[in-house]
C-alpha positions as protocol buffer text, in pm:
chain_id: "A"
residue {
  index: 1
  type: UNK
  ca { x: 0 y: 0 z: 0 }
}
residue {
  index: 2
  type: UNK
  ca { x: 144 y: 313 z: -100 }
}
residue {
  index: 3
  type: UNK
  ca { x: 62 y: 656 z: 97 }
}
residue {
  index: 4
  type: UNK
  ca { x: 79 y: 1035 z: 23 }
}
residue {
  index: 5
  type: UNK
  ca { x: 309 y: 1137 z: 323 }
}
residue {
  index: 6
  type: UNK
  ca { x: 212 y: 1508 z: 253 }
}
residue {
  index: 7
  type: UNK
  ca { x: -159 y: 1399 z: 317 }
}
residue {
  index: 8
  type: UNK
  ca { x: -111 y: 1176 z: 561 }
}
residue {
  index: 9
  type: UNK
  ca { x: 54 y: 1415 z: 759 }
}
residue {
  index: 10
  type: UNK
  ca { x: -248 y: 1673 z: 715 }
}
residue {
  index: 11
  type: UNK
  ca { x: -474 y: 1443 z: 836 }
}
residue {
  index: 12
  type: UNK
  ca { x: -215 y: 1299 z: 1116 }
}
residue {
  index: 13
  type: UNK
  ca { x: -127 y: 1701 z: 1246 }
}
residue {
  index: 14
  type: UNK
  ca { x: -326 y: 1933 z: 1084 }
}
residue {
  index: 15
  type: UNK
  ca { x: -13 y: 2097 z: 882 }
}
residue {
  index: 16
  type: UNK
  ca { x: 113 y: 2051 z: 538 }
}
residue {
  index: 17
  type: UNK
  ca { x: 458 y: 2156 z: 449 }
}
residue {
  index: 18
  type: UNK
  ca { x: 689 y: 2154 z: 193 }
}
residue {
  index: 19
  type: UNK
  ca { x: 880 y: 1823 z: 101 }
}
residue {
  index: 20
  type: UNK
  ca { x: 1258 y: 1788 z: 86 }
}
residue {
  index: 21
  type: UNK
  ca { x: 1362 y: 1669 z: -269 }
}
residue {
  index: 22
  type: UNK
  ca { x: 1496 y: 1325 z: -143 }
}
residue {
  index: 23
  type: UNK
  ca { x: 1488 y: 1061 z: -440 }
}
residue {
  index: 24
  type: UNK
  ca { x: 1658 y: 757 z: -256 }
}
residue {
  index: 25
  type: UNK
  ca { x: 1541 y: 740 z: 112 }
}
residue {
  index: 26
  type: UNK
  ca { x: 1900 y: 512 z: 190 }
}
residue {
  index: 27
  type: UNK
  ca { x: 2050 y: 704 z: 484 }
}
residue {
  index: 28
  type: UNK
  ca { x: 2241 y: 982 z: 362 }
}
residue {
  index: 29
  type: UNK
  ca { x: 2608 y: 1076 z: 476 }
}
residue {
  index: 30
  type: UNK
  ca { x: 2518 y: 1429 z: 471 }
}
residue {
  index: 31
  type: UNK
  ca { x: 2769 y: 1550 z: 715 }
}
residue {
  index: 32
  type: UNK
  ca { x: 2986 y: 1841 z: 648 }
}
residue {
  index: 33
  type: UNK
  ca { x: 2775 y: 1925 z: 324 }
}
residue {
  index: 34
  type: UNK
  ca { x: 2551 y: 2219 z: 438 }
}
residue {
  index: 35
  type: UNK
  ca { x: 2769 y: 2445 z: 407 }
}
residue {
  index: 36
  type: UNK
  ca { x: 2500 y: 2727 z: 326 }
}
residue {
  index: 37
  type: UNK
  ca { x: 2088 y: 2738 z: 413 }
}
residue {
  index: 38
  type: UNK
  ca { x: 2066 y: 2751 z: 21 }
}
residue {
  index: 39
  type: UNK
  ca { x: 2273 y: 2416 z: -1 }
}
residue {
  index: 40
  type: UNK
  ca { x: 2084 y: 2244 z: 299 }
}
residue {
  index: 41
  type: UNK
  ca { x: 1703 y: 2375 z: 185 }
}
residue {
  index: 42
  type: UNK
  ca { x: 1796 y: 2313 z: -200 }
}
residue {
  index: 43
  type: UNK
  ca { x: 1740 y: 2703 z: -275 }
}
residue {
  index: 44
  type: UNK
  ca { x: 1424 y: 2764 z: -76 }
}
residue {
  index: 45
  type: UNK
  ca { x: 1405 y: 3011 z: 172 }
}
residue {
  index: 46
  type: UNK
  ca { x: 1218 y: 2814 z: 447 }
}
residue {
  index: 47
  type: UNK
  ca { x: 1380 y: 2923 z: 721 }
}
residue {
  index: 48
  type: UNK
  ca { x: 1143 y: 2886 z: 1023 }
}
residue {
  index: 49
  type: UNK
  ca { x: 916 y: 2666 z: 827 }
}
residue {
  index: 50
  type: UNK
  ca { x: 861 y: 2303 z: 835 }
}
residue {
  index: 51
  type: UNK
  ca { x: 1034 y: 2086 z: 587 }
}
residue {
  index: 52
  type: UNK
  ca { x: 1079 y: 1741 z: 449 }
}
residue {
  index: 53
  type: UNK
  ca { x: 1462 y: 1658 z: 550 }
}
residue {
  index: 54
  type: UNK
  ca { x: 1656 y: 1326 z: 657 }
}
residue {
  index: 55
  type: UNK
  ca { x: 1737 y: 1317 z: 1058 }
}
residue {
  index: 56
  type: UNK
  ca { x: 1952 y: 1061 z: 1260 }
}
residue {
  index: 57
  type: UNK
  ca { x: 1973 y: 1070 z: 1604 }
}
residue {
  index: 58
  type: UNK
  ca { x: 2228 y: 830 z: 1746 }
}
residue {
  index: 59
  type: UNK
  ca { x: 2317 y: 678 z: 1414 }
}
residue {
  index: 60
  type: UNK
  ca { x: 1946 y: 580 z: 1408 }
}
residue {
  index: 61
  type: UNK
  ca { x: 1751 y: 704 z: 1071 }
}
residue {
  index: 62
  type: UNK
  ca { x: 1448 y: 844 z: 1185 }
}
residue {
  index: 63
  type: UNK
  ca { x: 1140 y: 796 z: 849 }
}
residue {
  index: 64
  type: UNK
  ca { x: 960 y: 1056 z: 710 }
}
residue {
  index: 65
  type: UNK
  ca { x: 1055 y: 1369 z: 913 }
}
residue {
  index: 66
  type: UNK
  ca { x: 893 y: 1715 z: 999 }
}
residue {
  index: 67
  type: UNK
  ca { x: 1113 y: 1894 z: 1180 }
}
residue {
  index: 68
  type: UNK
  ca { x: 1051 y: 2225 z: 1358 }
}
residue {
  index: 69
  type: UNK
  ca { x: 1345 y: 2448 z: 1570 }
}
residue {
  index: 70
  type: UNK
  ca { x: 1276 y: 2720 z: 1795 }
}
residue {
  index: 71
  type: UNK
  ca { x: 1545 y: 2949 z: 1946 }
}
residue {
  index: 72
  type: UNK
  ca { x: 1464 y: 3200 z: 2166 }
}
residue {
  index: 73
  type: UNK
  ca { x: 1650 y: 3446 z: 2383 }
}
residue {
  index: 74
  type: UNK
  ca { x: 1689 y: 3486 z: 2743 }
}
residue {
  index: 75
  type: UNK
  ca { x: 1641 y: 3886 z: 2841 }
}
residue {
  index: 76
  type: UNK
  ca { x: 1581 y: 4043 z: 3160 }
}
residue {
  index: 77
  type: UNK
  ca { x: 1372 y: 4352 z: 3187 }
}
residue {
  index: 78
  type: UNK
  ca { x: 1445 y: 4636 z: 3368 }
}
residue {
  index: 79
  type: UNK
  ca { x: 1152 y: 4892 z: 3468 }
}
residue {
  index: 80
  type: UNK
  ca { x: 1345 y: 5264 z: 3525 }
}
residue {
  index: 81
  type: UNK
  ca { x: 1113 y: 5516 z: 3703 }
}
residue {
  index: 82
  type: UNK
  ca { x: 1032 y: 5844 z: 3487 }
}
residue {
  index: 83
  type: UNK
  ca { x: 1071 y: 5674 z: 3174 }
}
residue {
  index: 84
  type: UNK
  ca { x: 847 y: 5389 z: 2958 }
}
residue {
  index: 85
  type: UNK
  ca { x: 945 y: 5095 z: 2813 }
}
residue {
  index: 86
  type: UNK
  ca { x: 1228 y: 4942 z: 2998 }
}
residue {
  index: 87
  type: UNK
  ca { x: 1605 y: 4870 z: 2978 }
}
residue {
  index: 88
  type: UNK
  ca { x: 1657 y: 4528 z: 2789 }
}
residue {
  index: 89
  type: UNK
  ca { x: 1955 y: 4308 z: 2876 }
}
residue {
  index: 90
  type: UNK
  ca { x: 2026 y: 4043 z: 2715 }
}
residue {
  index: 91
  type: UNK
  ca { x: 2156 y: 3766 z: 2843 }
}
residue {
  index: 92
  type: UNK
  ca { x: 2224 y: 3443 z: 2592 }
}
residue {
  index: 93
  type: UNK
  ca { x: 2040 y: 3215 z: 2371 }
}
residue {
  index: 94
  type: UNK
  ca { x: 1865 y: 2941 z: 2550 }
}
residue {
  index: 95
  type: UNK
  ca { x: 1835 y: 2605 z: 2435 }
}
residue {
  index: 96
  type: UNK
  ca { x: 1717 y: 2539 z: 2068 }
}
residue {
  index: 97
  type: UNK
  ca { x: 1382 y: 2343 z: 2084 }
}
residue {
  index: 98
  type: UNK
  ca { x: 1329 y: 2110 z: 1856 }
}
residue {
  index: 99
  type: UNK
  ca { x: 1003 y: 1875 z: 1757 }
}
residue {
  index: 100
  type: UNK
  ca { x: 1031 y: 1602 z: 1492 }
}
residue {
  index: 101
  type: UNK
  ca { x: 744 y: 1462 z: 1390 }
}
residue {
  index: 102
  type: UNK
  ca { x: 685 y: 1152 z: 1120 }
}
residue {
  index: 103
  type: UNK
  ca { x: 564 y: 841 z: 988 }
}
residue {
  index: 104
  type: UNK
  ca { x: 672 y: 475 z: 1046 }
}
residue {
  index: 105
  type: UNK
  ca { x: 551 y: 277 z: 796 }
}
residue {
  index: 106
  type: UNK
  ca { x: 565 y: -129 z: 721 }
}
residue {
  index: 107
  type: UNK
  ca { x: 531 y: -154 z: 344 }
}
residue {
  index: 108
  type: UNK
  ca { x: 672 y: -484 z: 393 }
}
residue {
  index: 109
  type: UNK
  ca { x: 407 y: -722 z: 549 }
}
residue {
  index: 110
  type: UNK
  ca { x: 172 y: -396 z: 566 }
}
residue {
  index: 111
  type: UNK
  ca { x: 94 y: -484 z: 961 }
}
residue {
  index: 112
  type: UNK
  ca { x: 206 y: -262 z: 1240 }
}
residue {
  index: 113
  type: UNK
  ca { x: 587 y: -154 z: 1226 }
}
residue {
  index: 114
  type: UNK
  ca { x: 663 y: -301 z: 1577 }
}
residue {
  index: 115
  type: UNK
  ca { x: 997 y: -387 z: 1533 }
}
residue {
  index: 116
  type: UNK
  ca { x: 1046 y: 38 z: 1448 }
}
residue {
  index: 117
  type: UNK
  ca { x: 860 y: 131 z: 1665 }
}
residue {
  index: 118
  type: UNK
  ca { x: 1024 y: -46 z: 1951 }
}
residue {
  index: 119
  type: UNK
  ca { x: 1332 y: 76 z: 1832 }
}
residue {
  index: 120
  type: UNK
  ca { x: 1208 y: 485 z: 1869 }
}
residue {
  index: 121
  type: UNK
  ca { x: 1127 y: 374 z: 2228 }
}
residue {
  index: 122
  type: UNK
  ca { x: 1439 y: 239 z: 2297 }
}
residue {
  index: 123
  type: UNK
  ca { x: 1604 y: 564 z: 2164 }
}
residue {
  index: 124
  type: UNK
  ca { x: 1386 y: 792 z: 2364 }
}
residue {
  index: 125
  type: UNK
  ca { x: 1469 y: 558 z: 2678 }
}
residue {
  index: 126
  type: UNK
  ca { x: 1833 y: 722 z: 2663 }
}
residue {
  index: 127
  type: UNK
  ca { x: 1927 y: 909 z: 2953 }
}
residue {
  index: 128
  type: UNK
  ca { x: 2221 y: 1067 z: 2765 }
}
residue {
  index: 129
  type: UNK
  ca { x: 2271 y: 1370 z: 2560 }
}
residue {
  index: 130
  type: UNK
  ca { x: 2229 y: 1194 z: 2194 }
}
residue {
  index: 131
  type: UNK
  ca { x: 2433 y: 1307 z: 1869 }
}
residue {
  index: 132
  type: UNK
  ca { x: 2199 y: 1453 z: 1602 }
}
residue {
  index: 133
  type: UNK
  ca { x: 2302 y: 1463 z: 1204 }
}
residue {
  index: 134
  type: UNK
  ca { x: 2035 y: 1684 z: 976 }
}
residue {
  index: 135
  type: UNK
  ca { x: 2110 y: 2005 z: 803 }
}
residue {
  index: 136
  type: UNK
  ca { x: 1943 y: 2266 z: 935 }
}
residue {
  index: 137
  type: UNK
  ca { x: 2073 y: 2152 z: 1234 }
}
residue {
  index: 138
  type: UNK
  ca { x: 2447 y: 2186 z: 1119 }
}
residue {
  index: 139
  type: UNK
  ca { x: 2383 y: 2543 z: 1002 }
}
residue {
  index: 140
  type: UNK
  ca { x: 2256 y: 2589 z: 1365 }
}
residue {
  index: 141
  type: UNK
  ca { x: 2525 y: 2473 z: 1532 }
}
residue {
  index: 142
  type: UNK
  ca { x: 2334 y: 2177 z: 1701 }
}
residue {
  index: 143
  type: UNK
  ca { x: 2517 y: 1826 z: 1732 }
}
residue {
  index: 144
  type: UNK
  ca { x: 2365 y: 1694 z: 2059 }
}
residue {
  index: 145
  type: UNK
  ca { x: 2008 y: 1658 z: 2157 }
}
residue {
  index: 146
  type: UNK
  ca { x: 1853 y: 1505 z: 2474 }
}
residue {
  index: 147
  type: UNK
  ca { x: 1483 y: 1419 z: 2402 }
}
residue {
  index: 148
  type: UNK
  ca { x: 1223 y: 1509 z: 2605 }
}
residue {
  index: 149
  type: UNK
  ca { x: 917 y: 1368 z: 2546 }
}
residue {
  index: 150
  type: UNK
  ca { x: 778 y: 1047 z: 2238 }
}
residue {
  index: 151
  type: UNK
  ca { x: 381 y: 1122 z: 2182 }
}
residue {
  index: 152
  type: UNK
  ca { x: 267 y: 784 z: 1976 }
}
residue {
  index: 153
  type: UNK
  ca { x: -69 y: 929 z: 1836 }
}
residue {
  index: 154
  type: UNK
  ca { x: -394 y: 654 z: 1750 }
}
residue {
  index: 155
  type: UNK
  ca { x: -341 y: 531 z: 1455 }
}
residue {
  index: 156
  type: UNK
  ca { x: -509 y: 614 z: 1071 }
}
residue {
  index: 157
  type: UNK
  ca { x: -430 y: 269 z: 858 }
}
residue {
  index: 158
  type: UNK
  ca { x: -252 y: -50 z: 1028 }
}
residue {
  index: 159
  type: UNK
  ca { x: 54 y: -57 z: 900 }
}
residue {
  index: 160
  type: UNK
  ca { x: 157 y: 362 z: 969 }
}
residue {
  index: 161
  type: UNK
  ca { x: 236 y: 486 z: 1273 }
}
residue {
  index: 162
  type: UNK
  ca { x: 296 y: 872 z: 1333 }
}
residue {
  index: 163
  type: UNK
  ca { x: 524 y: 976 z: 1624 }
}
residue {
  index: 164
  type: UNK
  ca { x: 660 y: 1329 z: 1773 }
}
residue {
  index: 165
  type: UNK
  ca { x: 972 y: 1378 z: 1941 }
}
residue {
  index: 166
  type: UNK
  ca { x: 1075 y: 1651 z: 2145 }
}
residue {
  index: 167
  type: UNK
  ca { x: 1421 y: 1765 z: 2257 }
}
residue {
  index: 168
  type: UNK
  ca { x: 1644 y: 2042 z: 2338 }
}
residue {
  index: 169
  type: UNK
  ca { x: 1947 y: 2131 z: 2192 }
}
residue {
  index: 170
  type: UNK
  ca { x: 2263 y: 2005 z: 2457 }
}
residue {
  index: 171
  type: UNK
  ca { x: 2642 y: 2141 z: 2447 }
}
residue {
  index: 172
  type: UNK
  ca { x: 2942 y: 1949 z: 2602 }
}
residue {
  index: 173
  type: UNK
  ca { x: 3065 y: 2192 z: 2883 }
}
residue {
  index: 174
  type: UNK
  ca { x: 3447 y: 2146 z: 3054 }
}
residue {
  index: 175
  type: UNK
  ca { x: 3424 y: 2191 z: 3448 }
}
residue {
  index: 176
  type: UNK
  ca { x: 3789 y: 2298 z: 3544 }
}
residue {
  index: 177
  type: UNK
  ca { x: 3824 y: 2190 z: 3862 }
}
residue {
  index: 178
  type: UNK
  ca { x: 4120 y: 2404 z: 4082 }
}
């Protein structure tokens, strides 16, 4: 059974976005290629928007991929009497949030992708900062990711199951001890 991942994914979430021109869904060595966002969105300037594009986390492929990043900035506000508006300092980028959603699909004996699915569960299960190899995420700066929460939505047809990941970006810190 073949699906439409672009409607699926409407009727799954409610959002239709833009696929990334993949041709061969192997997993892709696409390390060290992004070298620009026109390189890494093929020209499109989708920045902020969902797109089609390949993710691994811990040198595990995750299928069919919606991926959304959020960065925002940490400020403090400062109220000075006699004067509106206030005195803005800020004081860094916090954490980049990031929500994958996608399909898991068993075109092979078209019954539910257990096997897959246990394997997402197992990866969520790891209480570790995780590496993370996509694109956007390169451009970005991210390479580590812990995860946060796995929604496993009801089902639409046996053999598909739709998933959500959230995580937060994660840097490797030195503690100099003296």
């Amino acid at each position: 059974m073949e699906f439409d991942l672009t409607d699926l994914y409407a009727k799954t979430f409610g959002y239709v976005a833009m696929p990334y021109p993949l041709g061969n869904l192997s997993l892709p060595d696409f390390k060290g290629r992004a070298n620009n966002l026109a390189d890494a969105l093929v020209g499109k300037t989708l920045l902020g928007n969902t797109v089609w594009m390949p993710v691994v986390i811990d040198n595990q492929w995750l299928p069919n991929t919606f991926m959304n990043i959020t960065a925002q900035k940490h400020i403090v506000k400062t109220a000075v009497t006699g004067r509106s508006g206030t005195v803005k300092e800020i004081v860094n980028i916090q954490d980049y949030k990031i929500q994958i959603r996608g399909f898991i699909i068993d075109n092979e004996t078209n019954g539910y992708p257990v096997d897959e699915v246990e394997k997402l569960h197992a990866l969520f299960e790891k209480d570790i900062s995780l590496p993370i190899v996509n694109n956007l995420c390169e451009i970005l700066g991210i390479n580590m990711v812990v995860l946060e929460a796995l929604k496993v939505p009801e089902q639409i047809y046996q053999n598909v199951q739709a998933y959500e990941l959230t995580m937060v970006s994660d840097d490797d810190f030195d503690v100099i001890v003296k």
